[in-house]
C-alpha positions as semicolon CSV with decimal commas, in nm:
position;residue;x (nm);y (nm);z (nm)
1;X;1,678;-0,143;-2,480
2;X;1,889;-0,218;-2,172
3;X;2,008;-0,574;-2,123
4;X;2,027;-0,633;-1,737
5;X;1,995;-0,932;-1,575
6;X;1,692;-1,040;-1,309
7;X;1,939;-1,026;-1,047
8;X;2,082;-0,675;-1,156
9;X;1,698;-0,568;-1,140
10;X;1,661;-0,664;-0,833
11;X;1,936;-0,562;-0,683
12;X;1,856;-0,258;-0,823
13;X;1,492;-0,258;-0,688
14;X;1,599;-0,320;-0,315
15;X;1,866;-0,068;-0,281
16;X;1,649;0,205;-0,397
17;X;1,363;0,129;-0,113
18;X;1,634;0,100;0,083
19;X;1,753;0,411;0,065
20;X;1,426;0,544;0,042
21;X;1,364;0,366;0,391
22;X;1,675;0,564;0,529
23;X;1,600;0,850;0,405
24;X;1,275;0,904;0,638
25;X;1,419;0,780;0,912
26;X;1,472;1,130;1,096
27;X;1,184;1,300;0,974
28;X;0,976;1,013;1,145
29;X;1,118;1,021;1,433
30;X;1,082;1,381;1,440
31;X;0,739;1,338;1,380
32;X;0,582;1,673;1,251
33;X;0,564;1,558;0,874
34;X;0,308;1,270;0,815
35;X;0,446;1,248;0,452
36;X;0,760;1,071;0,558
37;X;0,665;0,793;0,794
38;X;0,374;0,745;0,471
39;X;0,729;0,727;0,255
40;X;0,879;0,500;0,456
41;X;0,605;0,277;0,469
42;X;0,547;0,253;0,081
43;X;0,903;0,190;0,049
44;X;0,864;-0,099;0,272
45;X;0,590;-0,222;0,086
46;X;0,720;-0,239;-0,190
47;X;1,053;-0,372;-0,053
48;X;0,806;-0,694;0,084
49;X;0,695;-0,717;-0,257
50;X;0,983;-0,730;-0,424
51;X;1,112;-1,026;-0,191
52;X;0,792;-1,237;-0,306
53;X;0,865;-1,137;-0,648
54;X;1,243;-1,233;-0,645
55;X;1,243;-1,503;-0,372
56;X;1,385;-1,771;-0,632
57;X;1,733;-1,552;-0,563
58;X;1,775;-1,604;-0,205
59;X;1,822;-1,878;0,029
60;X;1,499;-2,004;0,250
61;X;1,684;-1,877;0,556
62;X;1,771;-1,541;0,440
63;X;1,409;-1,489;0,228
64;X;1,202;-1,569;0,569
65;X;1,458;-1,383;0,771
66;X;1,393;-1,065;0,566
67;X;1,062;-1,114;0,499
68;X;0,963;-1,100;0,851
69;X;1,197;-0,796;0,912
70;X;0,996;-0,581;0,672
71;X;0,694;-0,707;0,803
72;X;0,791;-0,592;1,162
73;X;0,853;-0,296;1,026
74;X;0,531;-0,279;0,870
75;X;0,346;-0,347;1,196
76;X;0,509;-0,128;1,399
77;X;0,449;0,184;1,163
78;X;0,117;0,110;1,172
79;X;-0,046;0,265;1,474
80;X;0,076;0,613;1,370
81;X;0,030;0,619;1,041
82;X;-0,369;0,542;1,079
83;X;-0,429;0,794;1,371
84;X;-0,258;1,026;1,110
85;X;-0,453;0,986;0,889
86;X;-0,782;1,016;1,076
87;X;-0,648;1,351;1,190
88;X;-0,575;1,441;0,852
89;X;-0,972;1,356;0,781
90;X;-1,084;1,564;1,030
91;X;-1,144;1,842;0,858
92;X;-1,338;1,668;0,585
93;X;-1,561;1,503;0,851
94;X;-1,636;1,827;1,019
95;X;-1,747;1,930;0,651
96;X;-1,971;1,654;0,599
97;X;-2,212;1,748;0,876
98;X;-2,394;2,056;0,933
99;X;-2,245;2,327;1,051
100;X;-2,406;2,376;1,444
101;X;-2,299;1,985;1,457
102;X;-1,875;2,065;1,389
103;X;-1,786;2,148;1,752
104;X;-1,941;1,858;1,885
105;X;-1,707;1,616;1,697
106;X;-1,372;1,827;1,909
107;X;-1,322;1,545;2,155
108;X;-1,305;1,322;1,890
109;X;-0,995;1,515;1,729
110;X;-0,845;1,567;2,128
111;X;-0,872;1,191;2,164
112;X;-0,676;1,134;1,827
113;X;-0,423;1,359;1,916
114;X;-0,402;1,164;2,240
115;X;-0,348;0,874;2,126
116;X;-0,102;0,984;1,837
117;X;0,137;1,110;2,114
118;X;0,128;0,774;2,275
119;X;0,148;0,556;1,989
120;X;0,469;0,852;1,840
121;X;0,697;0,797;2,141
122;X;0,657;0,385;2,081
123;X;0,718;0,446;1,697
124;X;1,042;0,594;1,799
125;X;1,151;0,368;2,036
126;X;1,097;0,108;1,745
127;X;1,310;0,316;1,475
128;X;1,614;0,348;1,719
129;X;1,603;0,028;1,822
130;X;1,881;-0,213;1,763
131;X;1,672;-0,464;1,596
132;X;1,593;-0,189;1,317
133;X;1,968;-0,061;1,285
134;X;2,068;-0,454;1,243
135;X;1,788;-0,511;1,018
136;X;1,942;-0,192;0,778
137;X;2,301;-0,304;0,807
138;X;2,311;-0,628;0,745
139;X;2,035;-0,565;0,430
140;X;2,257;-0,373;0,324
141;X;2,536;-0,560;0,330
142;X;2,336;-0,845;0,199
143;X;2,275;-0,640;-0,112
144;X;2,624;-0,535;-0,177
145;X;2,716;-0,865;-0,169
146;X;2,710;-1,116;-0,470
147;X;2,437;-1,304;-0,313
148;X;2,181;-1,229;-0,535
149;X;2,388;-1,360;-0,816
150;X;2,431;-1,694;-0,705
151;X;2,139;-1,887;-0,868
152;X;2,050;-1,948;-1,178
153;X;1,718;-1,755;-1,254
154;X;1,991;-1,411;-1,169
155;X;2,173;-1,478;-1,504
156;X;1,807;-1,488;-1,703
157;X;1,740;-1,167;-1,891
158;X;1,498;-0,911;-1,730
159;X;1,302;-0,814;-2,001
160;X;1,195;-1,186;-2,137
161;X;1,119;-1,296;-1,765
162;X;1,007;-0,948;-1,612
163;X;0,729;-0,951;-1,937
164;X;0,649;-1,338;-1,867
165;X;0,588;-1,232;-1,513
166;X;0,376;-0,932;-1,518
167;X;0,146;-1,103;-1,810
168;X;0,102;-1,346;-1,568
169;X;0,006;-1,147;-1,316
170;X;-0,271;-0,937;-1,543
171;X;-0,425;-1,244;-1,639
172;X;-0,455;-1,298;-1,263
173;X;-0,608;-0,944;-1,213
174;X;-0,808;-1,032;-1,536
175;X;-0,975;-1,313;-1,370
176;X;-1,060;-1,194;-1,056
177;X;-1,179;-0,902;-1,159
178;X;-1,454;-1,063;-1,367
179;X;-1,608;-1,230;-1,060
180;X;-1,631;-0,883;-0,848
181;X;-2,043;-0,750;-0,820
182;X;-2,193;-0,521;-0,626
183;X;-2,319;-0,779;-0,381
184;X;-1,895;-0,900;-0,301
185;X;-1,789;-0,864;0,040
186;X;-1,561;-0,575;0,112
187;X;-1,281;-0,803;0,211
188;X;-1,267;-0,927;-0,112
189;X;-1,237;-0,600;-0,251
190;X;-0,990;-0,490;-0,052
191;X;-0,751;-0,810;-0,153
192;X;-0,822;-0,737;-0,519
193;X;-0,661;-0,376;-0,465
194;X;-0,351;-0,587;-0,294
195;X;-0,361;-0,784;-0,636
196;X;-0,382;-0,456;-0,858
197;X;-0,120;-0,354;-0,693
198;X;0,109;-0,623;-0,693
199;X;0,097;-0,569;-1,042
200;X;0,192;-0,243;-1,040
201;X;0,451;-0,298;-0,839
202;X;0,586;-0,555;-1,100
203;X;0,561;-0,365;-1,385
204;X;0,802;-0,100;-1,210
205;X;1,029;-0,338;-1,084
206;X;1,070;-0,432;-1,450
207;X;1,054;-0,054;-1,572
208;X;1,396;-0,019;-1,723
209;X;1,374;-0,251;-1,940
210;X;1,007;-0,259;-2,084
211;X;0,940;0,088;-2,046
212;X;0,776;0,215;-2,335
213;X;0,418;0,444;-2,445
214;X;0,216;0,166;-2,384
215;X;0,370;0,106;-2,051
216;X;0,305;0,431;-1,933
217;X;-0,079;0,426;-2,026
218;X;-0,132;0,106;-1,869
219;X;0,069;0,194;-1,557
220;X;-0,175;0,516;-1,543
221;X;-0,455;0,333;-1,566
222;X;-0,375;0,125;-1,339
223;X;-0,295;0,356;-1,101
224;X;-0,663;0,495;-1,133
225;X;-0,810;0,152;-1,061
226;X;-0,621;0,077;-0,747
227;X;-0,667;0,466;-0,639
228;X;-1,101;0,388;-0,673
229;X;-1,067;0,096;-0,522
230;X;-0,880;0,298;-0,229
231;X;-1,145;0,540;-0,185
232;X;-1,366;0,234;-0,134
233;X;-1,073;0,076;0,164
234;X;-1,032;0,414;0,290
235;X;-1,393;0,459;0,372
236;X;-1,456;0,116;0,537
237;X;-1,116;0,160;0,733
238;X;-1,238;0,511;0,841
239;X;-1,600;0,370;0,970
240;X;-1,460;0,089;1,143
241;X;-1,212;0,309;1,326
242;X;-1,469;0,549;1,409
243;X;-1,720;0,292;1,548
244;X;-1,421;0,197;1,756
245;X;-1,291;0,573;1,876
246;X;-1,738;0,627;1,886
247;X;-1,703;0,357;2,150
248;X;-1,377;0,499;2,410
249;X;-1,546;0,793;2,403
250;X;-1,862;0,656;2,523
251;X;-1,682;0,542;2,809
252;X;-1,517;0,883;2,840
253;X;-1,871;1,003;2,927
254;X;-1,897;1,272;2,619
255;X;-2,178;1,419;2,560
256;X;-2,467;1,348;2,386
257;X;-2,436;1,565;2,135
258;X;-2,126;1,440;2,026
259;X;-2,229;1,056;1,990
260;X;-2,522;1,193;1,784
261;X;-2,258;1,401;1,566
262;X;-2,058;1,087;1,552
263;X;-2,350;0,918;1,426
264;X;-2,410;1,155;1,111
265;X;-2,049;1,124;1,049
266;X;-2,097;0,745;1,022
267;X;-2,409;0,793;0,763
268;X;-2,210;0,973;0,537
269;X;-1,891;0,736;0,575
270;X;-2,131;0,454;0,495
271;X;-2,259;0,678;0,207
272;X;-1,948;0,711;0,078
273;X;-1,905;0,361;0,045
274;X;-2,170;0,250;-0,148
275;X;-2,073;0,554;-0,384
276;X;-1,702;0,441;-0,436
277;X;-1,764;0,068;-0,441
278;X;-1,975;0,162;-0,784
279;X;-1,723;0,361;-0,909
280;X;-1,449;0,074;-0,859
281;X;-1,683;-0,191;-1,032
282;X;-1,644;0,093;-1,307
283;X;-1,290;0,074;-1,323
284;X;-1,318;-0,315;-1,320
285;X;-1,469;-0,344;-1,643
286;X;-1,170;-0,145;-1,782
287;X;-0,917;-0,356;-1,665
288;X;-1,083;-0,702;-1,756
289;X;-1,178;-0,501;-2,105
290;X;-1,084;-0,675;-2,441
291;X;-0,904;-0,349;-2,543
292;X;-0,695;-0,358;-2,232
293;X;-0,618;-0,765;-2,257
294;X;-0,497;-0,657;-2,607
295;X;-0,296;-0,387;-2,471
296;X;-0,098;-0,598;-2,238
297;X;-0,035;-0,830;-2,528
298;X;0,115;-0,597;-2,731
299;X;0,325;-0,442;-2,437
300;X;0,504;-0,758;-2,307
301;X;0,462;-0,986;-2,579
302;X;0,259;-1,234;-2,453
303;X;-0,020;-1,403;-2,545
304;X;-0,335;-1,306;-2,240
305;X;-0,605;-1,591;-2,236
């Protein structure tokens, strides 16, 4: 197995997102291709993570300096990537409704597309901005720099503390995820996704140097979790946006029709919550299972209370 060092991980870690970052830059600005300013924002994400995760390596100044860089980034991104996505919905919400209903939800697409025009030309005055082409460059010469190097958790090995870390983390998970029901708010459910997958993101920050079959299959499953527990954000987030666009277009003075279309949409939205909310308490009992505990013990070689 690879011997790196924390720092050399992390090093490793930020200059891929990085890049990743960089290399959406035009096709969001271009803005045709939803898929890259959702790229860019993952790699962000995971490039906040990261700085939580490796904090002990930089300097107060420099950690809360970054850390509210990416998270300006974050917000800014924001706006464009949610009206995307309702767009990209649309055609599933015209198929949950009956068919002499569909044409009644059109202003509700026109107003999207409205605002996603608006909310586009602000997105690229943010990603040409001189705040976001300091932010890159001096990252980036951050990271080629020996800064990371220069305390003493950078010297540790990766795989002894990367393995400490993440089985800390699942027995985290672990716990919370025992005290989920039914009758838990939705906020709570969304922060346990956030928890899920800060411990994904952990275990493939420390890929390279516990990868192995076991790794994979808990990474996978995982993965399935947080993705039910999605389904179960996504459909809140949707229903509160639509109550919100429901309500502007009220004021616009649409028609009838198409606040009682907007209705139905709602029913099934709320439908589909209750549906994906069981199917995420589900996936809970898998990864607070015995067999999975025993799994993670084995894989990073640490005891799991």
């Amino acid at each position: 197995m690879t011997q790196l060092s924390v720092s050399e991980i992390a090093r490793g870690v930020f200059i891929t997102q990085l890049h990743a970052i960089q290399a959406q830059l035009d096709g969001c600005i271009e803005g045709k291709d939803p898929i890259h300013l959702h790229d860019l924002r993952v790699a962000n994400r995971r490039s906040r993570a990261a700085l939580v995760e490796f904090k002990s390596l930089f300097p107060q100044d420099t950690l809360a300096e970054y850390r509210e860089s990416f998270r300006w980034i974050h917000r800014f991104t924001g706006e464009v990537r949610d009206l995307d996505v309702g767009l990209q919905h649309f055609p599933i919400y015209q198929q949950q409704i009956p068919k002499t209903w569909r044409t009644h939800l059109e202003p509700l697409r026109t107003l999207q597309e409205g605002k996603r025009e608006v909310a586009q030309k602000e997105l690229v005055k943010n990603l040409r901005s001189e705040r976001l082409e300091k932010i890159i460059s001096s990252w980036s010469d951050l990271l080629e720099s020996n800064l990371l190097g220069g305390f003493t958790l950078s010297l540790e090995p990766a795989k002894e503390y990367g393995c400490r870390r993440i089985t800390k983390r699942y027995q985290k998970v672990r716990r919370k995820g025992g005290k989920l029901t039914k009758k838990t708010p939705a906020e709570a459910f969304h922060n346990y996704r956030i928890t899920i997958k800060k411990l994904r993101y952990l275990m493939e920050f420390f890929r390279p140097v516990v990868e192995n079959e076991e790794f994979s299959t808990l990474r996978t499953g995982l993965k399935t979790v947080q993705d039910a527990f999605g389904a179960f954000q996504d459909a809140e987030v949707q229903a509160i946006n639509l109550r919100s666009l429901a309500g502007e277009l009220h004021k616009l003075g649409v028609s009838t029709d198409t606040m009682l279309a907007l209705g139905q949409l709602l029913g099934t939205l709320e439908k589909k919550q209750r549906q994906s909310k069981k199917a995420s308490l589900k996936q809970v009992r898998w990864i607070t299972g015995d067999s999975t505990a025993r799994a993670f013990q084995s894989c990073f070689q640490y005891p799991v209370e």
